[in-house]
C-alpha positions as CSV (number, residue, x, y, z in Angstrom):
1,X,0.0,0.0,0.0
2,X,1.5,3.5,-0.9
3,X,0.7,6.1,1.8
4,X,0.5,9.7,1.1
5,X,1.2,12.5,4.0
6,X,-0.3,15.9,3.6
7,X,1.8,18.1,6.2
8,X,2.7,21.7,6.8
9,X,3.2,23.5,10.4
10,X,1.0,26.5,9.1
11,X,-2.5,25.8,9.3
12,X,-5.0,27.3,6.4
13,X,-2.7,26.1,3.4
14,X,-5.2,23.7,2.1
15,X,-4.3,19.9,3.1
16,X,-7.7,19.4,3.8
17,X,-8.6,20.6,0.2
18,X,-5.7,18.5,-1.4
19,X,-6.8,15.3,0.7
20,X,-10.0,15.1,-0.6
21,X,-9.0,15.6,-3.9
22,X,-6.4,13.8,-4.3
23,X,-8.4,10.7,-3.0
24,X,-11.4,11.4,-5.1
25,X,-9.1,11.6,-8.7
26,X,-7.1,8.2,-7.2
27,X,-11.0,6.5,-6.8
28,X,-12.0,8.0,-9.7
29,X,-9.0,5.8,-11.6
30,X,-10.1,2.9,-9.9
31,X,-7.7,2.7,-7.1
32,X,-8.7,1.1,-3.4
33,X,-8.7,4.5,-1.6
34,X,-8.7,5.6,1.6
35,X,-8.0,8.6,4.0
36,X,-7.0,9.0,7.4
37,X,-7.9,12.0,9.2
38,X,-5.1,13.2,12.1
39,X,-6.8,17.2,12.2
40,X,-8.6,17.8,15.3
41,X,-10.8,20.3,13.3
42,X,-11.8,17.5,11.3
43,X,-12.3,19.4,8.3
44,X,-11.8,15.8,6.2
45,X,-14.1,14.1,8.4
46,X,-16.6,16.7,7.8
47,X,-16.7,16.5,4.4
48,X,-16.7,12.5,4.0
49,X,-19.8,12.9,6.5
50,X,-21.6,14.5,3.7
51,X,-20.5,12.5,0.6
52,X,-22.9,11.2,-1.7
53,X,-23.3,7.7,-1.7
54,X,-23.3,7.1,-5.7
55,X,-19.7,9.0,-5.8
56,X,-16.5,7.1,-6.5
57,X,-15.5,5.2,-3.3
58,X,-13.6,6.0,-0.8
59,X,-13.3,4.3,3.0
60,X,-13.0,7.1,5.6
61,X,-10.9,6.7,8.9
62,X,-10.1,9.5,11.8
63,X,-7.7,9.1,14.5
64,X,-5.5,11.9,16.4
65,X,-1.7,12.9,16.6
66,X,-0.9,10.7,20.2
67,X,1.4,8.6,19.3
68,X,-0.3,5.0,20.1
69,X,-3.3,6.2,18.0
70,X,-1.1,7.1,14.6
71,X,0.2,3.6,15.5
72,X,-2.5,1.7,15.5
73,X,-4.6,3.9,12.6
74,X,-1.3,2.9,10.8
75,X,-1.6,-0.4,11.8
76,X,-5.2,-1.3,11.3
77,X,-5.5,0.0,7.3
78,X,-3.2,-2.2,5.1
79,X,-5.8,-3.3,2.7
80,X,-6.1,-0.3,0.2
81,X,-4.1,0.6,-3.0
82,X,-3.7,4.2,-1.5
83,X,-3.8,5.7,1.9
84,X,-3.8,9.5,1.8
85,X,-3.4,11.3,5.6
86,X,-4.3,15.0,6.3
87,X,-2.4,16.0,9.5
88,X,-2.9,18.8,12.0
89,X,-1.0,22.2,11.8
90,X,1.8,22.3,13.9
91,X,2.6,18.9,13.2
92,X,6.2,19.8,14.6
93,X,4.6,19.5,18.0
94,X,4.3,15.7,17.8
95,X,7.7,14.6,16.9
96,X,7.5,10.7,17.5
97,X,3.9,10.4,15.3
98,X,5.7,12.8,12.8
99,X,8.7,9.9,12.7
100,X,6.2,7.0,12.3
101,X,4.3,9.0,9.8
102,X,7.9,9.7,8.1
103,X,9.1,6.4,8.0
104,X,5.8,4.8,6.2
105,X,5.5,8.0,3.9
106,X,5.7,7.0,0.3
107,X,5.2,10.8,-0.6
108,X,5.0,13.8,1.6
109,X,3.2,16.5,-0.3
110,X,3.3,20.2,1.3
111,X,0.9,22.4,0.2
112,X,1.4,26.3,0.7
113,X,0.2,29.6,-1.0
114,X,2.3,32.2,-2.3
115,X,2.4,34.8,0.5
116,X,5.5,35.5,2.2
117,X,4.1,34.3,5.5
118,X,3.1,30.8,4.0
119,X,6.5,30.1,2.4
120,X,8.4,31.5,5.7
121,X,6.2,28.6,7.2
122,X,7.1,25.8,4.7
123,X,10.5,26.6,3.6
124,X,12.1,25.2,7.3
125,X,9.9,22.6,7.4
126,X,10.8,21.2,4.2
127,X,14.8,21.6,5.7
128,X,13.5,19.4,8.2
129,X,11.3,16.8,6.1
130,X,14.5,16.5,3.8
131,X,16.7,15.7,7.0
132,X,14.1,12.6,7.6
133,X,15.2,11.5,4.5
134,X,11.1,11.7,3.1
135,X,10.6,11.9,-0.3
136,X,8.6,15.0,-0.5
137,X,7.2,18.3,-3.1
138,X,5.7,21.1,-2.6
139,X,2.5,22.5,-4.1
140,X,1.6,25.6,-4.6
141,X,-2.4,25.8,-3.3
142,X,-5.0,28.3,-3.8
143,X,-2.5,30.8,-6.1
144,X,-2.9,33.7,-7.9
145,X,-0.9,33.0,-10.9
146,X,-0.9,36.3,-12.7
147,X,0.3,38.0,-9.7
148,X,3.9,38.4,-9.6
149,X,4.3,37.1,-6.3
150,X,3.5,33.7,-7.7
151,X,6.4,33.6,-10.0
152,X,8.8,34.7,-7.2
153,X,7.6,32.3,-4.7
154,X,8.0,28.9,-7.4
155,X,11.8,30.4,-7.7
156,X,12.1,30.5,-4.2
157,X,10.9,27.4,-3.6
158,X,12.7,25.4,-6.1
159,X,15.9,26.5,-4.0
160,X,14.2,24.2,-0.9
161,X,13.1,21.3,-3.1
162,X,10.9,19.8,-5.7
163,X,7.8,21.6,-6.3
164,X,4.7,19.9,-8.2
165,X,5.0,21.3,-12.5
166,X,1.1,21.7,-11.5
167,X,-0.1,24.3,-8.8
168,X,-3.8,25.0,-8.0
169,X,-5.4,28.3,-8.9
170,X,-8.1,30.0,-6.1
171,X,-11.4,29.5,-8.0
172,X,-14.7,29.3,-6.0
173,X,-15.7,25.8,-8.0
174,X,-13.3,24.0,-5.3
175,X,-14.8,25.7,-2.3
176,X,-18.4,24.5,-3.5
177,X,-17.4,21.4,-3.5
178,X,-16.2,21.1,0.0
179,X,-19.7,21.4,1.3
180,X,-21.2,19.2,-1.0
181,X,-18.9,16.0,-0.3
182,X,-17.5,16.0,-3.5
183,X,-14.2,16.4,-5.6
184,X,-13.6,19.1,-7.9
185,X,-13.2,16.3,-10.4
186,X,-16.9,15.1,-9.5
187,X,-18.7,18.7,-10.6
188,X,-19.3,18.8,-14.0
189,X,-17.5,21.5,-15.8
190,X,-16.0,22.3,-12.6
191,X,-13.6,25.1,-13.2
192,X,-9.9,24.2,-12.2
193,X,-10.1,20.3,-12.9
194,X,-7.4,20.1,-14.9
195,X,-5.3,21.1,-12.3
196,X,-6.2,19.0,-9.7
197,X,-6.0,16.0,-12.2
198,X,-2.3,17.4,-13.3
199,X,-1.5,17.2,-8.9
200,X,-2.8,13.7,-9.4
201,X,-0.4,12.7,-12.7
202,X,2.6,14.6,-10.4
203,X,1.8,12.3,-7.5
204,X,0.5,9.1,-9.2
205,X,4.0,9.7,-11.2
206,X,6.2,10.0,-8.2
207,X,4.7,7.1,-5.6
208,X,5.0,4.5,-9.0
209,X,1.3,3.8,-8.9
């Protein structure tokens, strides 16, 4: 089973956004999907809790960051293709989960936006994902990408590590869809598919699914 972490230490940068959609395009290609829900905000949880039944299928789990529940939420889902896990902000404050969560990782996807707080945020904690020896990417979340501070934040990034080829605009079509239970690739005609399906390719690409 390949197991996908969605981490930053800044909270607001969109894991939840890219878990869900990440695990509806991997359903949607027929993979045995499931999620894993560390957040105690449960933002992921509240939005399987309103899925459609008649959508692509996806098994739901929710645990929380002590470290004998990441084991045993780790331990108890081993039969699906793909097991994507949206963790809490401040992830840094649970260092022994973090290392279990590390040491299973196949990817570590970072999300972050283009403001000079968010990539002050992510830029360390790449340093310190990289030091763990992770395979892991950024991925530029909710942009702007006319604005010039896009362009200057890819180049700064790119200095840190890999950053997804694919980043995902701000449009409203992917906020609609978090209160409906769906994936952006689910709404028809739903503006900024492409790009979520181009994350997909990027990630599909790097775990050798």
């Amino acid at each position: 089973m390949r197991r996908l972490v969605i981490s930053g230490p800044k909270g607001g940068i969109g894991k939840a956004t890219l878990s869900r959609n990440l695990a509806v395009a991997a359903a949607i290609d027929g993979l045995s999907v499931a999620t894993l829900d560390l957040d105690m905000q449960r933002s992921l949880t509240k939005w399987y809790s309103k899925r459609p039944d008649d959508m692509a299928p996806i098994q739901h789990y929710e645990s929380t960051m002590a470290k004998d529940d990441v084991k045993d939420a780790l331990d108890g889902i081993q039969v699906h293709d793909l097991l994507i896990i949206d963790t809490p902000p401040s992830i840094e404050d649970h260092p022994e989960s973090f290392r279990m969560l590390a040491n299973v990782a196949t990817l570590m996807l970072i999300p972050t936006g283009q403001s000079d707080d968010d990539l002050d945020s992510v830029r360390p904690w790449m340093r310190f994902v990289r030091k763990n020896q992770v395979e892991a990417a950024f991925v530029l979340n909710r942009v702007k990408p006319r604005a010039r501070s896009f362009v200057e934040a890819k180049a700064i990034l790119v200095k840190e590590g890999r950053v997804c080829p694919i980043e995902v605009p701000d449009y409203e079509d992917i906020a609609f869809t978090s209160s409906r239970g769906i994936g952006l690739l689910e709404l028809k005609g739903g503006r900024g598919s492409e790009y979520v399906a181009g994350v997909w390719a990027f990630v599909r690409a790097e775990m050798g699914i």
